[in-house]
N, CA, C and O atoms as a Tinker XYZ file with bonds, in Angstrom:
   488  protein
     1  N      0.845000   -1.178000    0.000000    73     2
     2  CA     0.000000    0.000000    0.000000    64     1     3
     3  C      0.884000    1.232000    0.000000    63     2     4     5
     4  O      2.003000    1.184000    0.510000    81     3
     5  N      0.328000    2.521000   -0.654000    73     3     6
     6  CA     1.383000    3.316000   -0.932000    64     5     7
     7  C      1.513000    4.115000    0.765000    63     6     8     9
     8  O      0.805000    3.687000    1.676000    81     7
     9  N      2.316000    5.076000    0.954000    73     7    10
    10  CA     2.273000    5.543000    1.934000    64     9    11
    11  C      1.137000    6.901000    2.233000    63    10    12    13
    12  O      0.981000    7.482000    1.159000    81    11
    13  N      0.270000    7.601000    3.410000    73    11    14
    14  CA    -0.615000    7.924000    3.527000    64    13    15
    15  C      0.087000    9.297000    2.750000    63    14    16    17
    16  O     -0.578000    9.669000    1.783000    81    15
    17  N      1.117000    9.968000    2.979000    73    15    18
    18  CA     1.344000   11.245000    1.959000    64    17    19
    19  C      2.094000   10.745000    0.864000    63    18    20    21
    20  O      2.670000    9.658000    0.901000    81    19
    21  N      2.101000   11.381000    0.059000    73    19    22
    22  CA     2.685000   10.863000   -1.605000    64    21    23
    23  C      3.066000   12.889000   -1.822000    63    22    24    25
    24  O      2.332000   13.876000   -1.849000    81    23
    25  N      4.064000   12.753000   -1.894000    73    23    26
    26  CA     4.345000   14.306000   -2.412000    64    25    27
    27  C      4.275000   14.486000   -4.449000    63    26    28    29
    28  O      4.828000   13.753000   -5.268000    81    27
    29  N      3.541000   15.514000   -4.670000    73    27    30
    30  CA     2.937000   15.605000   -5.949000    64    29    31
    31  C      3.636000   14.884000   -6.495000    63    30    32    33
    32  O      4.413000   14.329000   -5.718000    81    31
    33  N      3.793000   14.489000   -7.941000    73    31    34
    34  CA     5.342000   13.128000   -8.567000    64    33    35
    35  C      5.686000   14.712000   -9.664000    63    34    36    37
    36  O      5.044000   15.666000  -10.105000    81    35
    37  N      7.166000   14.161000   -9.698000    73    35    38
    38  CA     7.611000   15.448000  -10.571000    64    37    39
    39  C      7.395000   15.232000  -12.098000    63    38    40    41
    40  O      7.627000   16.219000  -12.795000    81    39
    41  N      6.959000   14.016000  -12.771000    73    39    42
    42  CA     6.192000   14.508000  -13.882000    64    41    43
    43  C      5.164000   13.813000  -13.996000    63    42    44    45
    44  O      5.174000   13.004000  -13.068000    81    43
    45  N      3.923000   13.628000  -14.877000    73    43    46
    46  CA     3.000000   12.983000  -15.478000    64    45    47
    47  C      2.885000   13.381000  -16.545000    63    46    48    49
    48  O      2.671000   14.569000  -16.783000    81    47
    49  N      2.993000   12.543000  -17.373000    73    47    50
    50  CA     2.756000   12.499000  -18.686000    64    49    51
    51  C      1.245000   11.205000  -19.623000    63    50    52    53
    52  O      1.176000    9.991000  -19.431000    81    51
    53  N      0.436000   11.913000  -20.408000    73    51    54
    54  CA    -0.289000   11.470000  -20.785000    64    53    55
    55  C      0.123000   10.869000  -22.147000    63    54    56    57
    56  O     -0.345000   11.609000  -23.011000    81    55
    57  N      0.879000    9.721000  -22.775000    73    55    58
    58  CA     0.993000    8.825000  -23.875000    64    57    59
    59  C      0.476000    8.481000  -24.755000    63    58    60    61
    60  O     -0.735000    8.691000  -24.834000    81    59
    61  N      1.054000    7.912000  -25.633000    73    59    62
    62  CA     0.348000    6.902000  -26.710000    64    61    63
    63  C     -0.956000    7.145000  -26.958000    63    62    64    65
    64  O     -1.809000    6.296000  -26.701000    81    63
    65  N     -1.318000    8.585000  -27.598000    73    63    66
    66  CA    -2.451000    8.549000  -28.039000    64    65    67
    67  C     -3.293000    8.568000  -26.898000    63    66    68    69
    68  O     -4.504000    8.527000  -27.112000    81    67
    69  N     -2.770000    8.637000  -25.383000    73    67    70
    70  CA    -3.826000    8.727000  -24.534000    64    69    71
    71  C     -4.288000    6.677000  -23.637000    63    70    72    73
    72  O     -5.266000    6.318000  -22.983000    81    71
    73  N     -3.010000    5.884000  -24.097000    73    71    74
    74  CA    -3.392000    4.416000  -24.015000    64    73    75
    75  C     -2.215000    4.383000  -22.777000    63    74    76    77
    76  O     -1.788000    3.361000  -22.241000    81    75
    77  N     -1.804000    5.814000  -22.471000    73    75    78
    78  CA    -0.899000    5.434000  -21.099000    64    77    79
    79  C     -0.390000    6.343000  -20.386000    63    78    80    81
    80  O      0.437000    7.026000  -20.990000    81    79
    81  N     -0.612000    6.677000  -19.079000    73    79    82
    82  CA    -0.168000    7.412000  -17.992000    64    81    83
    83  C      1.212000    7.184000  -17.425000    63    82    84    85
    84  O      1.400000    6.220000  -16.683000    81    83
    85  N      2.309000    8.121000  -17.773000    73    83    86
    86  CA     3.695000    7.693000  -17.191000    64    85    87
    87  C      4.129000    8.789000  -15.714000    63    86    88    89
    88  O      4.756000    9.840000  -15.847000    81    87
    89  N      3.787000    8.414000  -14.784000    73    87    90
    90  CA     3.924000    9.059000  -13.477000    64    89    91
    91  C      5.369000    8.860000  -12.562000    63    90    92    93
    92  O      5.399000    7.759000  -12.011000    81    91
    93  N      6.397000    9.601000  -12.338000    73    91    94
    94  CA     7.257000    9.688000  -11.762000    64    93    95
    95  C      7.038000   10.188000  -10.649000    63    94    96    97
    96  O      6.638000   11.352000  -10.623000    81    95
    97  N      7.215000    9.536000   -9.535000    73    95    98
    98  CA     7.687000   10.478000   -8.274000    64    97    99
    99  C      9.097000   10.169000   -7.534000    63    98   100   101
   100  O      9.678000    9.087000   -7.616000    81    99
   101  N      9.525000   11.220000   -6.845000    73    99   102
   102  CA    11.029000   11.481000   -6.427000    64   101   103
   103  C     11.069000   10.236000   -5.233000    63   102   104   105
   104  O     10.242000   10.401000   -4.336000    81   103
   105  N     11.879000    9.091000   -5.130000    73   103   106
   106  CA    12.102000    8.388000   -4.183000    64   105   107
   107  C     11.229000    7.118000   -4.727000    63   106   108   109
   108  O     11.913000    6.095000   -4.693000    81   107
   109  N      9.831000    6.892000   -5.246000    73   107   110
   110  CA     9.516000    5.911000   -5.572000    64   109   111
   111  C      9.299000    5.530000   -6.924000    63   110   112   113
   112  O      8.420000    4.707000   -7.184000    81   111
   113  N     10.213000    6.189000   -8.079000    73   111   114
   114  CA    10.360000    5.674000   -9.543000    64   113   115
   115  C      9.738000    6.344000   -9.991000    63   114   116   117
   116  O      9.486000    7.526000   -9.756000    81   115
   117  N      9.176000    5.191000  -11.203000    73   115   118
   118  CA     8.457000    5.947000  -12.714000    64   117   119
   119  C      7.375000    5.030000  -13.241000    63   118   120   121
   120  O      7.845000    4.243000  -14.062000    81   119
   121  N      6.023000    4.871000  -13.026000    73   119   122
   122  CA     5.371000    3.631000  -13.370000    64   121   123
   123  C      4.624000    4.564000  -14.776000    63   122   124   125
   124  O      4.359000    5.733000  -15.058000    81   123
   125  N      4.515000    3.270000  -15.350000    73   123   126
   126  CA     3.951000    3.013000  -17.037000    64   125   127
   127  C      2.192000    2.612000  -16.623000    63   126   128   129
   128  O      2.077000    1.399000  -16.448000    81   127
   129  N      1.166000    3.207000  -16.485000    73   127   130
   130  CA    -0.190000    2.823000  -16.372000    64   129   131
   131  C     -1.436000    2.931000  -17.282000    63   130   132   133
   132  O     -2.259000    3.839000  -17.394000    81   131
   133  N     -1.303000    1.448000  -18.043000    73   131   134
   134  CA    -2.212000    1.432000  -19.019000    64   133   135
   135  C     -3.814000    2.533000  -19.047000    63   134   136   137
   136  O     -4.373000    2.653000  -17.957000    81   135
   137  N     -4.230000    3.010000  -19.849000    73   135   138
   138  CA    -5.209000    3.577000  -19.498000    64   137   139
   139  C     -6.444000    2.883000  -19.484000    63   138   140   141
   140  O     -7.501000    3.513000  -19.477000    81   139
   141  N     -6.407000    1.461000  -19.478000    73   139   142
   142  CA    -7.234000    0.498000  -18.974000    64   141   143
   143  C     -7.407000    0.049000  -17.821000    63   142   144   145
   144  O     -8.426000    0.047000  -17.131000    81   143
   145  N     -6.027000   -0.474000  -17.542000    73   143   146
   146  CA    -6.012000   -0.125000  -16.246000    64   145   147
   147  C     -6.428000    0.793000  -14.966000    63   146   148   149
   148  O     -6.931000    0.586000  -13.862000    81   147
   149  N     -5.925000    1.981000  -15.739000    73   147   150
   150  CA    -6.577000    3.163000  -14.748000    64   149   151
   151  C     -8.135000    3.430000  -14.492000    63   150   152   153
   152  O     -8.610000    4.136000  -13.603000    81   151
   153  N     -8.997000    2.521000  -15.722000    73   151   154
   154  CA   -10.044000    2.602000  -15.890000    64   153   155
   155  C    -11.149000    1.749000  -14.877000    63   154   156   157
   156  O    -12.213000    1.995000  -14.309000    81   155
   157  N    -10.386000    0.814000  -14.995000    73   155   158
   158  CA   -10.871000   -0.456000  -13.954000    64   157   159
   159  C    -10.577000   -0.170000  -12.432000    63   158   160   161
   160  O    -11.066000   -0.532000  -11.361000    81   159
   161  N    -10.061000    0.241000  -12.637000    73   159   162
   162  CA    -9.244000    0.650000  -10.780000    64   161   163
   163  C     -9.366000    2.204000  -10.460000    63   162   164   165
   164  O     -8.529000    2.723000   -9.722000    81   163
   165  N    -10.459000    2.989000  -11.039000    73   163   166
   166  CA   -10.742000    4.247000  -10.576000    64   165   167
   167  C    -11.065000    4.363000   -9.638000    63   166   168   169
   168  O    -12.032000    3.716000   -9.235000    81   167
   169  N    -10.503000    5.114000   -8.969000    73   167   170
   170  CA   -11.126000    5.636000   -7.132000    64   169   171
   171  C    -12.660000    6.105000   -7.194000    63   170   172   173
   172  O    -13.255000    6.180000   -6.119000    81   171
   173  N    -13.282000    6.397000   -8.276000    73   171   174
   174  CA   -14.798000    6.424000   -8.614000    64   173   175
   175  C    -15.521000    5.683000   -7.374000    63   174   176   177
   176  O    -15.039000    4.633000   -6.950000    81   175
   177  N    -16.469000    6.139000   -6.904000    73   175   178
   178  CA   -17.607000    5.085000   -5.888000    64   177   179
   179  C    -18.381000    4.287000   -6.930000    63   178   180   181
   180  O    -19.272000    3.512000   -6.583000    81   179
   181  N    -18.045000    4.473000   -8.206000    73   179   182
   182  CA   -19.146000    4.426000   -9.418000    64   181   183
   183  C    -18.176000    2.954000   -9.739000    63   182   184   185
   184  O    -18.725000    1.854000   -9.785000    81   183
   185  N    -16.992000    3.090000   -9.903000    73   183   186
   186  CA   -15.930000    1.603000   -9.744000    64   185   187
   187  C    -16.363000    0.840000   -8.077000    63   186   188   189
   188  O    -17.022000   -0.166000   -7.813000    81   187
   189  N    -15.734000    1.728000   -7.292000    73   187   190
   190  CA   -15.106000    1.238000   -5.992000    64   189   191
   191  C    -15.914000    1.400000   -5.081000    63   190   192   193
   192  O    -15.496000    1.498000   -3.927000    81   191
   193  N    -17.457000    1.478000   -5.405000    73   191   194
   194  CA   -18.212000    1.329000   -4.567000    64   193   195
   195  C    -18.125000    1.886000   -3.597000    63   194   196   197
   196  O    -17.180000    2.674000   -3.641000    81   195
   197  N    -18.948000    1.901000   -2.148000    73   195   198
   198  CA   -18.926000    2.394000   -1.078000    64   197   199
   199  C    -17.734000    1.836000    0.421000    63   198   200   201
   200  O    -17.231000    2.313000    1.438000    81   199
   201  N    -17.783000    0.615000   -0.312000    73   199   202
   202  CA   -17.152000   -0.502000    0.683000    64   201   203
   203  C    -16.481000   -1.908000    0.154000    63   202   204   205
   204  O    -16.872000   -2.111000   -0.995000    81   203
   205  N    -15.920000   -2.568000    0.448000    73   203   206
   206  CA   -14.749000   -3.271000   -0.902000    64   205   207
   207  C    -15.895000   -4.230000   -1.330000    63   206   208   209
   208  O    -15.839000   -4.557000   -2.515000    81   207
   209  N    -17.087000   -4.830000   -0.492000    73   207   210
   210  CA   -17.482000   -5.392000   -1.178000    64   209   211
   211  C    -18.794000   -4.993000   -2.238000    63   210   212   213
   212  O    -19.792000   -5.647000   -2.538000    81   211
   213  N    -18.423000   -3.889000   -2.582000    73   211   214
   214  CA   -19.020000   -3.091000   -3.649000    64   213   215
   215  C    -18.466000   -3.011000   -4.900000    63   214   216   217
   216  O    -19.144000   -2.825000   -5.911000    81   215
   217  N    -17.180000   -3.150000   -4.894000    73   215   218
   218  CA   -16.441000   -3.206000   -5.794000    64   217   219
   219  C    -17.120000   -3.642000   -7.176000    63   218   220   221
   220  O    -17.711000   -4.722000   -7.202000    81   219
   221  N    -17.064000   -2.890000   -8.260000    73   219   222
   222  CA   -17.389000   -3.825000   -9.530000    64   221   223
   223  C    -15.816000   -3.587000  -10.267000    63   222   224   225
   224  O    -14.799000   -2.894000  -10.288000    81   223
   225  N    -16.635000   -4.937000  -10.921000    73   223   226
   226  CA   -15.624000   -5.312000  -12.043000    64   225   227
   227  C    -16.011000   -4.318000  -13.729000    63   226   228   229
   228  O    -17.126000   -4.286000  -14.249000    81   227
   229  N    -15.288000   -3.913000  -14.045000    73   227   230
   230  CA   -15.482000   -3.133000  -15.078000    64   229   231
   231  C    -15.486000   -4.248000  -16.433000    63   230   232   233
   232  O    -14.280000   -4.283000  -16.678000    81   231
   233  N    -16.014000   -4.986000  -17.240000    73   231   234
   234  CA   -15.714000   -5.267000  -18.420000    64   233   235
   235  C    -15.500000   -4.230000  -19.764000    63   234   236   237
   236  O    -15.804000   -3.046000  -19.908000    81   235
   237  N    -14.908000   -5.108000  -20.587000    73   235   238
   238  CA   -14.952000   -3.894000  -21.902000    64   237   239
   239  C    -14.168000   -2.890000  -21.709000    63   238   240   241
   240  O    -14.864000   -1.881000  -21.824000    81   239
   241  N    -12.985000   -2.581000  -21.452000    73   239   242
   242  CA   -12.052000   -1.222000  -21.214000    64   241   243
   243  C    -11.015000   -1.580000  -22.409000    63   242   244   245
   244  O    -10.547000   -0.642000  -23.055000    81   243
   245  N    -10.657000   -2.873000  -22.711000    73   243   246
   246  CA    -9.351000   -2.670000  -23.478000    64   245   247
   247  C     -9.226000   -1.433000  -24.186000    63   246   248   249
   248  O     -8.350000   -0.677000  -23.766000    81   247
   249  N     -9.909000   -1.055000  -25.171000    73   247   250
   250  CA    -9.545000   -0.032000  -26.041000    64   249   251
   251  C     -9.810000    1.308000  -25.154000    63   250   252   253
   252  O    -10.266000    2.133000  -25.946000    81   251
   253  N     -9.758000    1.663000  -24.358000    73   251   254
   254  CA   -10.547000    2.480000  -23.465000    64   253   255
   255  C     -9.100000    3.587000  -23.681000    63   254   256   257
   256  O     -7.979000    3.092000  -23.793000    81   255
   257  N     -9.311000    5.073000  -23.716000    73   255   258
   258  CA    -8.244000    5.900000  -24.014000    64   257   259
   259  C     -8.511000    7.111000  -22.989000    63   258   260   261
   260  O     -9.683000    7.361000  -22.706000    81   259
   261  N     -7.566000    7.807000  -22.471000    73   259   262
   262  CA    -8.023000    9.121000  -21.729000    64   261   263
   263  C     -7.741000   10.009000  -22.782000    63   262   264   265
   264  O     -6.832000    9.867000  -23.599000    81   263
   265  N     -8.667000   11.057000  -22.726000    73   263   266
   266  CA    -8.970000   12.127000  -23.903000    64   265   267
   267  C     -8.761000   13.635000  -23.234000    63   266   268   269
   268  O     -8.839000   14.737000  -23.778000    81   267
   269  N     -8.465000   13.279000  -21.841000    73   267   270
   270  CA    -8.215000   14.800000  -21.001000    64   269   271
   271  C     -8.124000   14.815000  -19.538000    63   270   272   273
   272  O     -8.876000   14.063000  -18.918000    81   271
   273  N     -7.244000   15.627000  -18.856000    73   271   274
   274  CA    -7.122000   14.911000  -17.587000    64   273   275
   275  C     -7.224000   17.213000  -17.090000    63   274   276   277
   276  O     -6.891000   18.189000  -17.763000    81   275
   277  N     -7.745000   17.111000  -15.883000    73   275   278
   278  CA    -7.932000   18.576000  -15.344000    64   277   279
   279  C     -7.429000   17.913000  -14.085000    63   278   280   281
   280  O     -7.356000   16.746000  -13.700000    81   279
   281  N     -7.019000   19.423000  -13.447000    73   279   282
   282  CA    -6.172000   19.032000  -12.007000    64   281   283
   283  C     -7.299000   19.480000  -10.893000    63   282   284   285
   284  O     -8.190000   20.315000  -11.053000    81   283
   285  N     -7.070000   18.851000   -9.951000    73   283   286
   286  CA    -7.697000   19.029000   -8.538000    64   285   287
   287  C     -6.883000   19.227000   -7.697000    63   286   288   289
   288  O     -6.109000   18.458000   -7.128000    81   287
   289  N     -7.124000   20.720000   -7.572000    73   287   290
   290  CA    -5.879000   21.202000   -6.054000    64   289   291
   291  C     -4.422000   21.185000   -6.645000    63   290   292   293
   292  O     -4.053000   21.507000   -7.775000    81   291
   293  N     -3.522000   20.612000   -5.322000    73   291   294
   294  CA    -2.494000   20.559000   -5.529000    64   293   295
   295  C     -2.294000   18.618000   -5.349000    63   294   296   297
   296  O     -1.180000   18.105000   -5.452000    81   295
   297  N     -3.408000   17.885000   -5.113000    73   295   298
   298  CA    -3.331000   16.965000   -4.976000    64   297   299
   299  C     -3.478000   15.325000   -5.911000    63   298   300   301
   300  O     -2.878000   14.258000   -5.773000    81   299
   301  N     -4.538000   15.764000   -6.841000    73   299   302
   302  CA    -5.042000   15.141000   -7.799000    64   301   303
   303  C     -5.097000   15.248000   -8.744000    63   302   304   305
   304  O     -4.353000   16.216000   -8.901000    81   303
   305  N     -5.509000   14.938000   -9.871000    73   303   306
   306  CA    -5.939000   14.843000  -11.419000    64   305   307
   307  C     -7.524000   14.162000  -11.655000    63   306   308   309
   308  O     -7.845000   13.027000  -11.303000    81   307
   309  N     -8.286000   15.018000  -12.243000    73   307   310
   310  CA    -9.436000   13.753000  -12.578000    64   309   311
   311  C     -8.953000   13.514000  -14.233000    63   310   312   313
   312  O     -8.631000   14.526000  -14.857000    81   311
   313  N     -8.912000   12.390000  -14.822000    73   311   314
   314  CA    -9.441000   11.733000  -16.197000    64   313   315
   315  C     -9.993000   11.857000  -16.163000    63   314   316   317
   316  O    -10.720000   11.949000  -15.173000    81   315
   317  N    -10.331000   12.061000  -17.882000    73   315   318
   318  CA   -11.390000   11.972000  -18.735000    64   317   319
   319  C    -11.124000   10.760000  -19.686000    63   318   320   321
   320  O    -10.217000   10.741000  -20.518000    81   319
   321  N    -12.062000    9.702000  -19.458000    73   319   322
   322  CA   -11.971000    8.575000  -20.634000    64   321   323
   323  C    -12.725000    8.547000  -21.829000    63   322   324   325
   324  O    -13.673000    9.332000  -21.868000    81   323
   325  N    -12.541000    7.886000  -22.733000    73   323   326
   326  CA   -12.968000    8.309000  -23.908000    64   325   327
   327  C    -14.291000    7.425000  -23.910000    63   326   328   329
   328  O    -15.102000    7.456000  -24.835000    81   327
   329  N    -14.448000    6.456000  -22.519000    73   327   330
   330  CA   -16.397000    5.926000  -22.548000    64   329   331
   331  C    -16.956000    6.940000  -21.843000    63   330   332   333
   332  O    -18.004000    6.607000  -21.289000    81   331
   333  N    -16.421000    8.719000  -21.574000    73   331   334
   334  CA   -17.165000    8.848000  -20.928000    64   333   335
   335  C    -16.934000    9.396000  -19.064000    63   334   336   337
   336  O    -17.045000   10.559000  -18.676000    81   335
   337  N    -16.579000    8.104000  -18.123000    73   335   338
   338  CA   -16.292000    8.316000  -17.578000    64   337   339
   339  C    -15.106000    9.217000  -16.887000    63   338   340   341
   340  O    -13.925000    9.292000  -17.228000    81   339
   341  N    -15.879000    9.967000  -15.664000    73   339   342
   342  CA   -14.835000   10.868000  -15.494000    64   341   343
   343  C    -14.752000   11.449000  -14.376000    63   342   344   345
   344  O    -14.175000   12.517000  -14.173000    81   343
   345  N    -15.592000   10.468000  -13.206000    73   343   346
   346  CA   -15.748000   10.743000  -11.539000    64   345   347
   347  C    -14.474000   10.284000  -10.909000    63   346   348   349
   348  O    -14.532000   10.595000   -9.719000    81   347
   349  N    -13.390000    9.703000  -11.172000    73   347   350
   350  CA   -12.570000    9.572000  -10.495000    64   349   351
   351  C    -11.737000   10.447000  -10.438000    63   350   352   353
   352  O    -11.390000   10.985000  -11.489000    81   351
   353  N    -10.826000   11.092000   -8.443000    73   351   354
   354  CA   -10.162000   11.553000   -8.566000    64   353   355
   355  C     -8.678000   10.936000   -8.068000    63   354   356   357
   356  O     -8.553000   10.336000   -7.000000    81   355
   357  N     -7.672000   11.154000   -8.924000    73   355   358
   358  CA    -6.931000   10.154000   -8.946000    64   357   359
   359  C     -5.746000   10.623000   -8.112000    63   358   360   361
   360  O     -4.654000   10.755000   -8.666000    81   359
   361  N     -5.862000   10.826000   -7.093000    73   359   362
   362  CA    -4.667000   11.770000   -6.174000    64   361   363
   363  C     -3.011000   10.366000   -6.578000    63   362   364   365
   364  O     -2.907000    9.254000   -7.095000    81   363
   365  N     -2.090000   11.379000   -5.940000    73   363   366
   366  CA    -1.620000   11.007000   -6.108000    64   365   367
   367  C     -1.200000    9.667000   -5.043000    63   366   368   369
   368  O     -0.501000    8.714000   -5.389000    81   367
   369  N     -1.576000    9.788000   -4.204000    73   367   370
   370  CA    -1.371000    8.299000   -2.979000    64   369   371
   371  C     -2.035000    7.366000   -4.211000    63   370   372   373
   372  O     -1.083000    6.884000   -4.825000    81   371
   373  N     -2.945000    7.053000   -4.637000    73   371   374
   374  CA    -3.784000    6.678000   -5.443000    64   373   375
   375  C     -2.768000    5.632000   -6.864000    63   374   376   377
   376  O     -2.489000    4.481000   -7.200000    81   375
   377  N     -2.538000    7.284000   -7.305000    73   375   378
   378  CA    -1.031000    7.020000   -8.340000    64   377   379
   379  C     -0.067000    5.767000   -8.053000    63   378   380   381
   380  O      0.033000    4.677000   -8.616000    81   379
   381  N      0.512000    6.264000   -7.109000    73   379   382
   382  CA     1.441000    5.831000   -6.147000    64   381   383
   383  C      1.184000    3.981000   -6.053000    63   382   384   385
   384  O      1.776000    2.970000   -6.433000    81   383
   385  N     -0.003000    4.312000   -5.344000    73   383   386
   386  CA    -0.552000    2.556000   -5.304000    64   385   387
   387  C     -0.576000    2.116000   -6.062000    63   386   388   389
   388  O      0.185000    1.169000   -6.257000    81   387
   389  N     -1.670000    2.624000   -7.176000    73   387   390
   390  CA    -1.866000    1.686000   -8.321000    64   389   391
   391  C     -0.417000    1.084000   -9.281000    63   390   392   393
   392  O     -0.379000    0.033000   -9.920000    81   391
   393  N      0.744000    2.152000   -9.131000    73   391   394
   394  CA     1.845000    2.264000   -9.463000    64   393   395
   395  C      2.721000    0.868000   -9.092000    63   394   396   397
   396  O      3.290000    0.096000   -9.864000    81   395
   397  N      2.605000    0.833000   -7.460000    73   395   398
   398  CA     3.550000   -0.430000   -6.575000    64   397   399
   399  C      2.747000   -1.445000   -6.388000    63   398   400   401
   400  O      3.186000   -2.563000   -6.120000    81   399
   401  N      0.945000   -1.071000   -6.557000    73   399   402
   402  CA     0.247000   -2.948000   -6.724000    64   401   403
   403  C      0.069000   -3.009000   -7.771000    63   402   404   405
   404  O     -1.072000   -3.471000   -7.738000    81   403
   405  N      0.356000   -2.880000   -9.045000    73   403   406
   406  CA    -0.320000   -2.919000  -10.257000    64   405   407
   407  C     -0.378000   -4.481000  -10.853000    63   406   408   409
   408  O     -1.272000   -4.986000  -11.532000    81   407
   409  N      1.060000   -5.173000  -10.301000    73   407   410
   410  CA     0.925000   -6.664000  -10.959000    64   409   411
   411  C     -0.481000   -7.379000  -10.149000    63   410   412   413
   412  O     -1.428000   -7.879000  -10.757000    81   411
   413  N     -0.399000   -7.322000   -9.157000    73   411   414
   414  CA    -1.487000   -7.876000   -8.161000    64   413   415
   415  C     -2.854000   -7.294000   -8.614000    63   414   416   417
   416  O     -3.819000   -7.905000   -9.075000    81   415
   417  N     -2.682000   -5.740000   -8.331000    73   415   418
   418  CA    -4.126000   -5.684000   -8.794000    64   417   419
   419  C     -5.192000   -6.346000  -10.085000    63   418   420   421
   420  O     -6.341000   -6.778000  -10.178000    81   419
   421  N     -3.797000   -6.069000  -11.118000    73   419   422
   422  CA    -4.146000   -6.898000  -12.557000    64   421   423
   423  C     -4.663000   -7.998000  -12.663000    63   422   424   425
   424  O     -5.646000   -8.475000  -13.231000    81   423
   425  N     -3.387000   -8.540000  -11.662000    73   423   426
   426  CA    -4.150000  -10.216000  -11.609000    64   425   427
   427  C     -5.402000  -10.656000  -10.832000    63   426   428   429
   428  O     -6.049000  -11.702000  -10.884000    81   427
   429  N     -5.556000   -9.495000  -10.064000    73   427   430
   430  CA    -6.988000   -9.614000   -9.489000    64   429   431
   431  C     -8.106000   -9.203000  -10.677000    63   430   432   433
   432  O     -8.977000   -9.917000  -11.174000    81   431
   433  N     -7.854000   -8.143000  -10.886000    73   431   434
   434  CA    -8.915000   -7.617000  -12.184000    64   433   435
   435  C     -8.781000   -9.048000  -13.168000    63   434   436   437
   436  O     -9.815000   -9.661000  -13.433000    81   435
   437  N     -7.744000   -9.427000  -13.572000    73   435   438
   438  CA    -8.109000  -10.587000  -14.882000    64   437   439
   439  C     -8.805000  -11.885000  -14.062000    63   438   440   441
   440  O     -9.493000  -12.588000  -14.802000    81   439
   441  N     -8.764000  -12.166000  -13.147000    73   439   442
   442  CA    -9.683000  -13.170000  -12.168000    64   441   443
   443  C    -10.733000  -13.283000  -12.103000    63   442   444   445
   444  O    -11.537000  -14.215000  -12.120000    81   443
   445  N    -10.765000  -11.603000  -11.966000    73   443   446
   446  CA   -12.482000  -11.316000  -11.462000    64   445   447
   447  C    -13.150000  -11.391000  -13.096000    63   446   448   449
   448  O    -14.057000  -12.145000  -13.450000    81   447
   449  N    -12.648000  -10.697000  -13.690000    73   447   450
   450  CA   -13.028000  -11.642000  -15.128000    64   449   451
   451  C    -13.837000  -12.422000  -15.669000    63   450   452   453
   452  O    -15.009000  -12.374000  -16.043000    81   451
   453  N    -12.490000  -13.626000  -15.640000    73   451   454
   454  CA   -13.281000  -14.766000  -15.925000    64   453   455
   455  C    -13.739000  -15.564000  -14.760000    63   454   456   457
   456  O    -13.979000  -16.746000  -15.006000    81   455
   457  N    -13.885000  -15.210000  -13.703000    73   455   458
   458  CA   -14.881000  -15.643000  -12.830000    64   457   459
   459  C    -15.892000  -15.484000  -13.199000    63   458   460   461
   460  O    -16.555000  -16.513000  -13.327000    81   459
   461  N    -16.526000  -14.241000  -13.546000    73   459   462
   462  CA   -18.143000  -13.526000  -13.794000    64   461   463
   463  C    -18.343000  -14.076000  -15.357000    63   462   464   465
   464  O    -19.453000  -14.176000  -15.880000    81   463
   465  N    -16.946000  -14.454000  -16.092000    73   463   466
   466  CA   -17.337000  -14.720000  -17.394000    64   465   467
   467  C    -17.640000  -13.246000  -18.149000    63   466   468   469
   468  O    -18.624000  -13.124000  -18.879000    81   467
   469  N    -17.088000  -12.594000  -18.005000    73   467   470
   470  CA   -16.425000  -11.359000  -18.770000    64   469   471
   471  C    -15.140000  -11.232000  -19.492000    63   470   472   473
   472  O    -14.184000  -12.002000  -19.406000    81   471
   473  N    -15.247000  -10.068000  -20.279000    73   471   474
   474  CA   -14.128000  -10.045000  -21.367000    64   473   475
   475  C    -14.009000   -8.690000  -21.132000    63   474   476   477
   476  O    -14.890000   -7.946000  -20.702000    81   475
   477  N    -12.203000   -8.236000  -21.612000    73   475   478
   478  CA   -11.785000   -7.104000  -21.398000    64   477   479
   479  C    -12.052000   -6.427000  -22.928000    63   478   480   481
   480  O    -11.795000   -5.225000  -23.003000    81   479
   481  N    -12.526000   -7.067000  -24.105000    73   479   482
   482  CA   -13.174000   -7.007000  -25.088000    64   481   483
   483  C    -14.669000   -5.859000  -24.933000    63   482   484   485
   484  O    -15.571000   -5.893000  -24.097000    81   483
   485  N    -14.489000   -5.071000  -25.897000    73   483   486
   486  CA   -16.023000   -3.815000  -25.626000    64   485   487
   487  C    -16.741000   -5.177000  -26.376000    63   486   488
   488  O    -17.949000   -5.186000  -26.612000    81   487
């Protein structure tokens, strides 16, 4: 889990057409975050529910692109995805995490999957 302060990261950069978030911060690297990824794992209550076992599983993101990202404070960023969605605010503790669990989380997201019998396919 990331730590409770995350100091802003000294760059973010929006990629590939918008198919990837490259976030640096000073002391904990440089993570590469699919914008599918980011999609499925939005801090949204609209993703992440009220309580973990609210959680949904997002199907259908592969092609999923961010088309615009506006800042919140000195703390956050919200995305804008190209289905649309755009309630998540993605602070940077947030960043940070998704950054240092990302193999785990993945492999949780591709689980939950094909458990429900879903595809990352729109």
């Amino acid at each position: 889990m990331a730590a409770s302060f995350v100091a802003a990261p000294s760059e973010l950069r929006i990629r590939d057409g918008g198919r990837l978030v490259v976030v640096t911060f000073d002391g904990l690297g440089t993570f590469e975050l699919p914008a599918e990824y980011l999609r499925v794992e939005s801090p949204s209550a609209e993703v992440q529910g009220h309580t973990a076992r609210e959680k949904k599983t997002v199907p259908g993101k592969r092609n999923v692109a961010i088309t615009g990202a506006e800042p919140v404070g000195n703390y956050a960023i919200r995305l804008i995805f190209s289905d649309g969605h755009s309630s998540g605010l993605f602070t940077w503790e947030t960043f940070a995490d998704l950054g240092q669990n990302r193999d785990e989380k993945w492999a949780a997201y591709l689980a939950n999957l094909a458990e429900k019998g879903l595809s990352r396919d729109p």
